[in-house]
VEXTORKOL-526098 format. One line per 4 residues: for each residue y negated, z, x of N, C-alpha, C. Coordinates in Angstrom, 3 decimals, padded with zeros to 6 digits. Atoms other than C-alpha are relative to their C-alpha. Layout:
! VEXTORKOL-526098
Y Z X Y Z X Y Z X  ...;
This chain:
! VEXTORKOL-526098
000.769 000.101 001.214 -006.149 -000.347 011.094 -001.023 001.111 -000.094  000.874 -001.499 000.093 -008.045 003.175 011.795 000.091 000.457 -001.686  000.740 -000.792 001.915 -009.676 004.792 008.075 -000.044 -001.391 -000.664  000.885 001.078 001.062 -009.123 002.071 005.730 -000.842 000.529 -001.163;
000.607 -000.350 000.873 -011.088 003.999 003.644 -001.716 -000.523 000.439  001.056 000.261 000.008 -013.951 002.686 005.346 000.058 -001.490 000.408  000.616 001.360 -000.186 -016.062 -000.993 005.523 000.416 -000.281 001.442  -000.005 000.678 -001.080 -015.161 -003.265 008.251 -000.009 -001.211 000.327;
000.241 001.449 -000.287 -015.662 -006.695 009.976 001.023 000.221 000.991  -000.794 000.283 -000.654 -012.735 -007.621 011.042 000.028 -001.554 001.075  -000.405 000.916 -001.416 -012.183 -009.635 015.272 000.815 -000.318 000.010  -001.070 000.628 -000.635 -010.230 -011.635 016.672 000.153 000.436 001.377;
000.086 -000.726 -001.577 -009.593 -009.908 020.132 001.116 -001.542 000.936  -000.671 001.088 -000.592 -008.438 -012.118 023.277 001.846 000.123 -000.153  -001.692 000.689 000.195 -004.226 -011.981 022.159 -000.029 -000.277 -001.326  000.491 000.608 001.120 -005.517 -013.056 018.825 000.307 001.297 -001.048;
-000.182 -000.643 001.268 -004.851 -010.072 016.708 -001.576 000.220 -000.460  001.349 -000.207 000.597 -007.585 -008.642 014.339 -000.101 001.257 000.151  -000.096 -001.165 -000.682 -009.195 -005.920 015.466 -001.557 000.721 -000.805  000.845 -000.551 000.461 -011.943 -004.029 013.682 -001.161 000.835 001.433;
001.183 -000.121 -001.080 -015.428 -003.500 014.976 -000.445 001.284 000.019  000.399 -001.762 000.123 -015.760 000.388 013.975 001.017 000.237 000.316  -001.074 -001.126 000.027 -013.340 002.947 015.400 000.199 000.786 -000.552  -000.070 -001.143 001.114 -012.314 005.506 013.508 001.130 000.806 000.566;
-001.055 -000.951 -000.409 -010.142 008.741 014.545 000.728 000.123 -000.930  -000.784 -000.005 000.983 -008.933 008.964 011.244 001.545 -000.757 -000.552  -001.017 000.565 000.014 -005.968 008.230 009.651 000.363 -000.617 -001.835  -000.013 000.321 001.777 -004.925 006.205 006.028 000.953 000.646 -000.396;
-001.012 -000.488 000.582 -002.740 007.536 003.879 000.317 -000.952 -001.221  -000.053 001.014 000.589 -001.005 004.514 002.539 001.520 000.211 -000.366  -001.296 -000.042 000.885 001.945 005.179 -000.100 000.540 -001.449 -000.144  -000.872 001.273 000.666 004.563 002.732 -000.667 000.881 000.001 -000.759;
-001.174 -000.221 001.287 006.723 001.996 -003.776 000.815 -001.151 -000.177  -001.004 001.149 000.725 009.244 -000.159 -003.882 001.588 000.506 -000.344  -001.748 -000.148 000.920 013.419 000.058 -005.276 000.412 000.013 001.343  -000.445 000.258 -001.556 014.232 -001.364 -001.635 000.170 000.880 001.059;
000.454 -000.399 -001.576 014.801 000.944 001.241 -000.060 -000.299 000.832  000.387 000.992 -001.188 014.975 -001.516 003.694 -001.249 -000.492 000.337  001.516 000.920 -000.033 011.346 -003.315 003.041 -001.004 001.465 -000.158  001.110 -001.596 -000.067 010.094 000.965 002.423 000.256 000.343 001.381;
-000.317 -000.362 -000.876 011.483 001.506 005.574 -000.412 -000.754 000.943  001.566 000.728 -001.159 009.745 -001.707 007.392 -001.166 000.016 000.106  001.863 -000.058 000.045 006.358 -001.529 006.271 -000.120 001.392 000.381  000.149 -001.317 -000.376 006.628 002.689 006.839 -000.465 -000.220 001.946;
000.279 000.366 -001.347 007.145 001.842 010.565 -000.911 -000.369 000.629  001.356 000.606 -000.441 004.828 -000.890 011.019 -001.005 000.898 -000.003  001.228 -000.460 000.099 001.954 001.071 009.563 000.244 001.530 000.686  -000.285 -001.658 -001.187 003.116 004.881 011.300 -000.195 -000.644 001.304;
000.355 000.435 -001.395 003.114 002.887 014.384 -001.657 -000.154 000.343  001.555 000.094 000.157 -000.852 002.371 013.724 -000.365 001.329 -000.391  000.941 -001.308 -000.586 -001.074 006.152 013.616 -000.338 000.257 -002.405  000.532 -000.166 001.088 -001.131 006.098 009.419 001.205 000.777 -000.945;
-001.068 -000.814 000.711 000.604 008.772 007.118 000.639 -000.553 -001.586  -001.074 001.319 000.932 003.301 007.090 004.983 000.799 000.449 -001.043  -000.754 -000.505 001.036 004.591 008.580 001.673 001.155 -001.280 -000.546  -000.414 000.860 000.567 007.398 006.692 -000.295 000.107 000.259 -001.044;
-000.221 000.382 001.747 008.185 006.053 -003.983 000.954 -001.378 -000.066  -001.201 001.138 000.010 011.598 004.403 -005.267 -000.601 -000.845 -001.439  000.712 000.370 001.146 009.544 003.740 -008.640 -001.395 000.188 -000.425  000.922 -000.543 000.136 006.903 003.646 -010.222 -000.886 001.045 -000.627;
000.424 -001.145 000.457 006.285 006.878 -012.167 -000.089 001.073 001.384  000.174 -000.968 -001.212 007.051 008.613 -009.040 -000.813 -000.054 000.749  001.251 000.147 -000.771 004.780 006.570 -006.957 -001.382 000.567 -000.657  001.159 -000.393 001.017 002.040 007.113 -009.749 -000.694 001.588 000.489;
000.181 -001.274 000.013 002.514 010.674 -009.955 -000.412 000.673 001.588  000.120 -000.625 -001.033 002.677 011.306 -006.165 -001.626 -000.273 000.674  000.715 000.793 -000.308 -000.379 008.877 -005.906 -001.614 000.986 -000.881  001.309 -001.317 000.723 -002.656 011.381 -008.581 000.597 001.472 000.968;
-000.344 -000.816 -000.686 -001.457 014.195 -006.442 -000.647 -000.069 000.753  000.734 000.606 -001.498 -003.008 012.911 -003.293 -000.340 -000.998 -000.003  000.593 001.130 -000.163 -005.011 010.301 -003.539 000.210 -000.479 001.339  -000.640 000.750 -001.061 -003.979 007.502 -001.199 -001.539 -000.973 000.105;
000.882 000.464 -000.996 -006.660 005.094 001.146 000.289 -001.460 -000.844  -000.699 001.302 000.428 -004.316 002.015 000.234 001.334 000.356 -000.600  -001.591 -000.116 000.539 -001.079 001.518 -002.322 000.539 -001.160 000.200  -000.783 001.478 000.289 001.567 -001.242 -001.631 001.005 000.526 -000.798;
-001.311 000.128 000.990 003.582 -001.887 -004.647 000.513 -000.661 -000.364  -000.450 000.453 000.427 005.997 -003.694 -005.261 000.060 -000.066 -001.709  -000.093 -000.596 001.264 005.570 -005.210 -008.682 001.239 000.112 -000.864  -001.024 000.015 001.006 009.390 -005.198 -009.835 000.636 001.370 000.571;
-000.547 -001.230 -000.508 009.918 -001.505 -009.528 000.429 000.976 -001.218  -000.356 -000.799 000.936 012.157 000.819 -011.870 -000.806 000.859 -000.601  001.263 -000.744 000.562 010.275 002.851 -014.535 -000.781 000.284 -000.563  001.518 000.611 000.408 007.069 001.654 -014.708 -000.576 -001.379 000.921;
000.543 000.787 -000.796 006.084 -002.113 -013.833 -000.962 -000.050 000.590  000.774 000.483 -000.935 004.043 -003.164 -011.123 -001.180 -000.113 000.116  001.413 000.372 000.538 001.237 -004.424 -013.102 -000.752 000.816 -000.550  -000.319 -001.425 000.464 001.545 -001.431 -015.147 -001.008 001.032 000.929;
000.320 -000.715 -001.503 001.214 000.676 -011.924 -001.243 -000.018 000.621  001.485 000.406 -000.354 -001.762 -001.110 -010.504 -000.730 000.186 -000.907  001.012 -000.311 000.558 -003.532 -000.798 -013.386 -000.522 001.320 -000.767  -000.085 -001.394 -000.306 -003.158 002.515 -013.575 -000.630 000.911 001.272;
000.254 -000.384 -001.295 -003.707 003.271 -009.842 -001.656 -000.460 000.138  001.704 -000.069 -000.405 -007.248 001.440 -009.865 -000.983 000.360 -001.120  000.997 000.019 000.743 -008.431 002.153 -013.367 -000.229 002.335 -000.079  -000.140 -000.939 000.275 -007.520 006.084 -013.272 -000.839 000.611 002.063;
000.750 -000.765 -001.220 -008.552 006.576 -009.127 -000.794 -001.508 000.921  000.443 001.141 -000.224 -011.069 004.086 -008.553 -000.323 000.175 001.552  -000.132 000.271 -000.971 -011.214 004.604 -004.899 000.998 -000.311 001.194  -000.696 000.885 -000.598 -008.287 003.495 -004.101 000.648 -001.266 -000.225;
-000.020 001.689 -000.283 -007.281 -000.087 -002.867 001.859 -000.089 -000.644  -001.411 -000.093 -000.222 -003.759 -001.374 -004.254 000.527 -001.504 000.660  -000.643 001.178 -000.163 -001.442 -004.291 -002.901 001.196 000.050 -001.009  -001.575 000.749 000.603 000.892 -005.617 -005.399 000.997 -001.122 000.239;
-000.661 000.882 -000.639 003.460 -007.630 -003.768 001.352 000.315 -000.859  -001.767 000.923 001.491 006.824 -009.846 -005.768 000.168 -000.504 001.209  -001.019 000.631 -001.078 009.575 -010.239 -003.086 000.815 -000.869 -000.835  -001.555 000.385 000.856 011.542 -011.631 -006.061 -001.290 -001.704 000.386;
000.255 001.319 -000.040 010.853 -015.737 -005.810 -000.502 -001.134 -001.535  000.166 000.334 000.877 010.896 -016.078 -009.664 -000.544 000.931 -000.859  000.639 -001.310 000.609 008.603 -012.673 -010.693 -000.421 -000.517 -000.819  001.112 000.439 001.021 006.306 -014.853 -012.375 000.927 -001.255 -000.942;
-000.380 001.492 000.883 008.434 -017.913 -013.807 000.317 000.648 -001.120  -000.098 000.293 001.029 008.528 -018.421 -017.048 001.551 000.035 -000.615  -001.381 -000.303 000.104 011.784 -017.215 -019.096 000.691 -000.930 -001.117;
């Protein structure tokens, strides 16, 4: 993924992954918050394996707080996280540090249904 802090046009290279057309030496610094340590502990991997420095957060005040501390590149958050919700969180994270990107991701199957 190099600097996601910067623009890119993302390839298709010949084993089909996607491969960005700028290099970059740099590295992201992409926090993750979820309750889970199993799913903080897969995505950590994945993305350290791409060379990117990987904070965690079991919630979201903590993520928040660690997230104004050091501004992060990219946030994945889970949005059902002890605390402070998800939505909450994100809108917090892009209206308070507008240069960074968040992912809000619902592992739950019924986040959104209707109660």
């Amino acid at each position: 993924m190099g600097n996601i802090s910067h623009r890119r046009r993302a390839r298709t290279n010949k084993d089909g992954r996607l491969r960005s057309e700028r290099q970059s030496s740099g590295t992201a610094k992409v926090p993750i918050i979820d309750d889970d340590a199993s799913i903080r502990r897969w995505r950590r991997l994945v993305l350290e394996e791409e060379g990117h420095e990987i904070p965690e957060a079991r919630d979201g005040r903590d993520g928040l707080a660690a997230s104004q501390r050091t501004p992060a590149d990219l946030v994945l958050a889970n949005i059902q996280v002890p605390e402070m919700h998800g939505l909450d969180l994100t809108l917090e994270l892009t209206c308070g540090l507008l240069d960074t990107k968040v992912i809000a991701i619902s592992s739950e199957a019924d986040a959104h249904a209707p109660s």
